[in-house]
N, C-alpha and C positions, 0 to 999 in steps of 0.2 A: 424255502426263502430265496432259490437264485431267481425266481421269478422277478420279486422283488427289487433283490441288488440289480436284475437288470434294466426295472424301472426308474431305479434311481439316478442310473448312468445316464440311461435317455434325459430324464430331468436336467441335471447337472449341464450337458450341454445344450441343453435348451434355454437354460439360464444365463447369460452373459456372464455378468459379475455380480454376484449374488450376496456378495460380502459387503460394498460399498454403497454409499449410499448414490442415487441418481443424478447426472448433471449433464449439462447441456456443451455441446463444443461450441466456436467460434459461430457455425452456420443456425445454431440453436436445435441441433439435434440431440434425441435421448443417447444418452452413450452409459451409463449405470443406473440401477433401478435396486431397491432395498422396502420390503413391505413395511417394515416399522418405521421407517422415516419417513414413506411416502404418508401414513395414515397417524401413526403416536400409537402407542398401545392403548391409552386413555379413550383416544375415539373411537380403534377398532371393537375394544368392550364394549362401549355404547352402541355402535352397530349392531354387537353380537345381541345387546339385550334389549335392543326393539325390534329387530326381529323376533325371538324367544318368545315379547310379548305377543307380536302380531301371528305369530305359525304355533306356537304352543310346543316349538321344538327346540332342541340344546344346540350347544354352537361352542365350536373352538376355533381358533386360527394356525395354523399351521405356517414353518414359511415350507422354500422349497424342495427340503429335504425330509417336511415331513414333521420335526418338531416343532410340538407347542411353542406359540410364543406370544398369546395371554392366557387369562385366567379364564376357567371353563366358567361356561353361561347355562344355567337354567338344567344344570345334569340333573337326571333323575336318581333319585334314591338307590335302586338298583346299582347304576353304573361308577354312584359315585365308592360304594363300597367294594364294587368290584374293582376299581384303579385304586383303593386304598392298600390295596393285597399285593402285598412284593411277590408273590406268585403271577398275579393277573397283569399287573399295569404294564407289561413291557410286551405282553399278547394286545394290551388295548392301543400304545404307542404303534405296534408294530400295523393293524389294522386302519389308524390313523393316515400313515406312511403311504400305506397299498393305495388306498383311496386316493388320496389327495396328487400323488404320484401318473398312479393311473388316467386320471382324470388330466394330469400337465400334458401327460402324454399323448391324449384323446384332444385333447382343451376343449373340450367340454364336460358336462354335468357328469358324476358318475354315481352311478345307484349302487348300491349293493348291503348284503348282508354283513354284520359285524360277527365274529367267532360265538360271540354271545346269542346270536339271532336277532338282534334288532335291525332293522331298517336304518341306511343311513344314505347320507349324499356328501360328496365330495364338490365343491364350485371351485374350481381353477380360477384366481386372478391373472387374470393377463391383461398386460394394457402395454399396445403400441407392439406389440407380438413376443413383447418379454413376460414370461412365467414367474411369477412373484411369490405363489405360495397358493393356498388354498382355504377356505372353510367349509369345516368338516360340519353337518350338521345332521340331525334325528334323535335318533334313541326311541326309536316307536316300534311297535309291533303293527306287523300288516300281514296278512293271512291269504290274498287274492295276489301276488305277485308271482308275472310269469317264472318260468324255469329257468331263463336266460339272462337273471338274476344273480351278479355270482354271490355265491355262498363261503366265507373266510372261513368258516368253523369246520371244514371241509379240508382245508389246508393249513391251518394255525391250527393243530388238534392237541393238546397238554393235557396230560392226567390230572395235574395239581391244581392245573386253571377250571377245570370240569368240576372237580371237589368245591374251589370258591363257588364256582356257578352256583352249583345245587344248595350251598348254604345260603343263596340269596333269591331262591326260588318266589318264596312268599312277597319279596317284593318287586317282583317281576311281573307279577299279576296288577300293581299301581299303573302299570306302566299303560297309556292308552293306543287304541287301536285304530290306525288309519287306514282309509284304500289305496290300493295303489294308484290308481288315477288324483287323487288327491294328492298323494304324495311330489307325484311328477308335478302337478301343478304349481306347487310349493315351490320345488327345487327349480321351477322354471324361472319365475319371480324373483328369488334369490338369486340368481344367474345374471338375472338384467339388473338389479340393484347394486350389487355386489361391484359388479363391471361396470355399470354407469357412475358411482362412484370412486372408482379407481381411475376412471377419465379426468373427473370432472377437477382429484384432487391432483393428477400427474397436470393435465394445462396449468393449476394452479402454479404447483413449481416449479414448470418451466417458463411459465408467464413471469414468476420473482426473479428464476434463475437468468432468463433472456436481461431483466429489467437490472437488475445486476449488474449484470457483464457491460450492458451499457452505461449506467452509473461510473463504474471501473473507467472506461475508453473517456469517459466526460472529465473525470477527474483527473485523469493524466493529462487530458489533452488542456484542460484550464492549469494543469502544472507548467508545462510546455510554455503554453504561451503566460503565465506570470512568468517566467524564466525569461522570454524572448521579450518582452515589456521590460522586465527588471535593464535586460541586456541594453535594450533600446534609449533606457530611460542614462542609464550610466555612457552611455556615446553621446547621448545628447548634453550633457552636462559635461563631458568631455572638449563639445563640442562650442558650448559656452565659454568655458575655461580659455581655451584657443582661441575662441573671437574675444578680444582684448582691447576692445580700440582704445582706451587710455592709454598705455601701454605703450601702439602703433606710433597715439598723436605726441607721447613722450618722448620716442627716438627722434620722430621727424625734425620735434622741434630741436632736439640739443643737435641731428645733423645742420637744419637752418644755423643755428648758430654756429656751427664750426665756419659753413661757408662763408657767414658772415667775417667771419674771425680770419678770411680764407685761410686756414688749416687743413691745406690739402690734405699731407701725411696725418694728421689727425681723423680729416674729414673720412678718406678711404680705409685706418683702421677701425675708428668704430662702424663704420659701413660692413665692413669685412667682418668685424664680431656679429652684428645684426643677423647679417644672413646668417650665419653659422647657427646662432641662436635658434631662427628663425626654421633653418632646415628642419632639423632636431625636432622643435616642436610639431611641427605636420608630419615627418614620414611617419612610414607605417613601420612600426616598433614593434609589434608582438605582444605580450604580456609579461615577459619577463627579458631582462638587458642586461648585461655585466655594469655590476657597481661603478667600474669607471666612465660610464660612457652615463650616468645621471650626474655622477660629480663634477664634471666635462661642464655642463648644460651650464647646472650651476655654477661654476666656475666662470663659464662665458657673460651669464646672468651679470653678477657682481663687478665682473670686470667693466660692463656695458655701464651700471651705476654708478662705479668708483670714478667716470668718466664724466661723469653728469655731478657728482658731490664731491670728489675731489678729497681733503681733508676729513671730510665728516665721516666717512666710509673707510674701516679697514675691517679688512677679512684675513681667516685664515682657514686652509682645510688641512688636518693632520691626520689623513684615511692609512694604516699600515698598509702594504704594496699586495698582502699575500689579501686583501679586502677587493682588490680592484677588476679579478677577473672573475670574482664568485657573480653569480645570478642573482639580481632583486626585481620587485615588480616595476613597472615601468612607470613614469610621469607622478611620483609620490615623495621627492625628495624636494623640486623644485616648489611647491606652494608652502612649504615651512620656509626657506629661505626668503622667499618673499614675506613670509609673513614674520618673518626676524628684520625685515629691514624694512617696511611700508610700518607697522604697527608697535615695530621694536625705536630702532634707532633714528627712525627720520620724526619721528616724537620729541627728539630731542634736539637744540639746537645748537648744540656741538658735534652732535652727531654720536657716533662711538663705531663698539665691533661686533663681529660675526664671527662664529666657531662652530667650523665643523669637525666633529672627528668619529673615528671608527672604532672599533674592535671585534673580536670573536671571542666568547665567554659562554661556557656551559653549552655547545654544540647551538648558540643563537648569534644572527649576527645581528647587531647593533652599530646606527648610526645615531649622534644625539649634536641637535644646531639650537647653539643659544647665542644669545646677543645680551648687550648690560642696557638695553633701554628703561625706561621708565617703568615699565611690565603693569600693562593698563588691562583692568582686566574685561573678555568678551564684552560684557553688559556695556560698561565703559565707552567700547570701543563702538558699538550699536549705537550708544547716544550720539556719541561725535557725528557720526556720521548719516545719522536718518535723516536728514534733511538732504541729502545727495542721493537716497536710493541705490538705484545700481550704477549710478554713474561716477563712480571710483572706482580707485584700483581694487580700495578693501574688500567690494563685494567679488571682485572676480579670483580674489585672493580664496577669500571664505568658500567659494565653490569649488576652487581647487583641494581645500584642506579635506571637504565633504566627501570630493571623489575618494583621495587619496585613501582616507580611514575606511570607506567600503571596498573599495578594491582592496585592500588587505583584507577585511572581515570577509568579504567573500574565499579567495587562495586562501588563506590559514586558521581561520575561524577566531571566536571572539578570545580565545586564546592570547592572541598575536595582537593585541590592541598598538595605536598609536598613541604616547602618552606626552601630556601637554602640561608642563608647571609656568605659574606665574611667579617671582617675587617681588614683590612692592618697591619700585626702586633702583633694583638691583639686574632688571629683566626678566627675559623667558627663558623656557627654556623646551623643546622636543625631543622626544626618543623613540626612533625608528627603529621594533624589532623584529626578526623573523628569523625561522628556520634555517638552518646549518643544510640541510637536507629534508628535501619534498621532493613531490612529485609535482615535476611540471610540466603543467595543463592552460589551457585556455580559460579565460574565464567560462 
């Protein structure tokens, strides 16, 4: 048997990866090959038993080490008794092995005698210059076969396997008789069949496997760009937010009237809030800003108002100090204050207040701005004002709020909501929470 082991070795490295199944790399080259995955045991049997019908000969598949790996096709009476024989099956495995072996070796057809004397033939699957396995096929007797023929029963010699033989004598004579030229014939056929399907199924899956991979690149690359869309679509609503012109045409008018009023010192502090305001809102901020530098904004905000309402407008902000240099997202505090004081208190016509305050609680920080307006609710607030469209404050208000609650759901997930109570009456009220500790990132 070192004959053997030493065709097995040659096998083995002629096999790449024999374990895995076949796949393709980025360029769509084969890089692993597996006979049972390439084919299904299901189809390779069907193979095995239209052939059987069409040659009238038996058929196993082998992978490339030589074991079975479907179910035998078309075995003759003889051989199936003699693999019944725990004396015999590991002489008939072991002739199975030689064959199919040899044949990887050669990669081509290999003829030869089985230990028993039957005729057999080995067909090497190979496709793309990888060794997949083999089918074993015959079980005939042929009487005209040159010398050069090898003969296993010659080298596989068992006493105990010689006793089964002779007990299965009578039906060895079922067994029928082919030429050898016919035989070649056969095994040539089988050769080109065998291999041409082993083609025709490996383009198939690398045709899936190619079609895949590009699928994979499409769907990333349509994630990408929803990503870059989404991103796009949040700058440009950002970017509406910012274009304000009520807003603009509200400062100018209350500076007109200061000069009217000539209110220098007036005119040039609310001037001087404006820009400040105004800076704030266009630089480039980043995604996330210390707590005090939104409070700031706001702060500037109200002061701008209380200068425009006078009585009607009072504020207060009570942030604790250890609140003011932690990190929160950027541009999501200022469209609640405005919408405490567009929707809240200028509702009513004495006006009222604003409260802002902070805290830290259960490793989350929370801001929560309510005002005592009328607390009109959304729908409400939709009637009042459909007849103006976008050209109020409250629509640019409402896009601010929309940014706000997505740029949080995007950084902290739906977790970390913005939460929005009405009471009838009595006001609004909003509660900004978020993490004590994240990781921060970019949108």
């Amino acid at each position: 048997m070192e004959k053997y082991q030493e065709l097995l070795h040659i096998a083995e490295m002629q096999s790449d990866t024999p374990d895995d199944y076949f796949s393709t790399d980025e360029e769509g080259n084969m890089s692993k090959l597996d006979i049972i995955h390439l084919f299904g045991k299901e189809k390779l049997e069907n193979i095995q038993k239209s052939l059987s019908k069409a040659t009238g000969l038996a058929f196993v598949t082998v992978d490339f080490r030589g074991e079975p790996i479907t179910d035998a096709t078309f075995f003759s009476s003889f051989c199936q008794k003699i693999r019944n024989s725990k004396e015999a099956i590991e002489r008939c495995k072991s002739s199975d092995a030689f064959g199919s072996i040899q044949a990887a070796v050669t990669k081509k057809t290999n003829v030869y005698f089985c230990p028993c004397g039957l005729l057999e033939m080995a067909i090497p699957i190979i496709v793309r210059g990888h060794y997949l396995g083999g089918f074993i096929g015959g079980q005939i007797q042929c009487l005209d076969a040159p010398e050069s023929v090898s003969r296993l029963g010659s080298v596989m010699r068992s006493d105990q396997c010689e006793e089964v033989r002779a007990e299965c004598e009578e039906l060895r004579k079922e067994i029928p008789i082919y030429s050898y030229e016919k035989f070649l014939d056969i095994a040539n056929l089988v050769f080109l069949v065998i291999n041409q399907l082993s083609e025709n199924e490996v383009s198939k899956h690398l045709h899936e496997d190619v079609l895949k991979k590009r699928i994979r690149k499409v769907q990333a690359a349509n994630q990408l760009l929803v990503k870059e869309i989404s991103e796009k679509n949040m700058e440009l609503q950002e970017m509406k937010i910012n274009y304000n012109p009520i807003e603009t045409i509200d400062v100018l008018t209350s500076l007109m009237n200061l000069s009217i009023m000539e209110d220098t010192e007036g005119f040039q502090e609310f001037l001087g809030s404006f820009i400040e305001y105004t800076k704030y809102k266009y630089m480039e901020k980043g995604t996330f800003v210390p707590v005090s530098k939104e409070l700031n904004q706001a702060e500037t905000y109200l002061l701008l108002q209380k200068k425009k309402l006078g009585d009607r407008l009072d504020y207060s902000i009570q942030v604790p100090r250890e609140m003011h240099m932690r990190k929160m997202p950027s541009d999501i505090v200022l469209p609640f204050i405005q919408d405490a004081l567009y929707n809240g208190i200028m509702q009513k016509k004495q006006g009222g207040k604003i409260t802002v305050s902070g805290s830290v609680r259960n490793n989350n920080l929370i801001l929560e701005i309510s005002d005592n307006g009328p607390g009109l609710l959304e729908v409400e607030l939709e009637a009042k004002y459909e007849a103006f469209q976008d050209k109020h404050e409250g629509y640019y208000i409402k896009l601010g709020k929309e940014y706000a609650r997505e740029k949080m759901r995007r950084l902290f997930g739906e977790e970390y909501k913005i939460i929005s109570e009405i009471d009838r009456n009595r006001g609004g009220k909003t509660i900004l929470i978020w993490p004590e500790h994240y990781e921060e990132r970019t949108e």
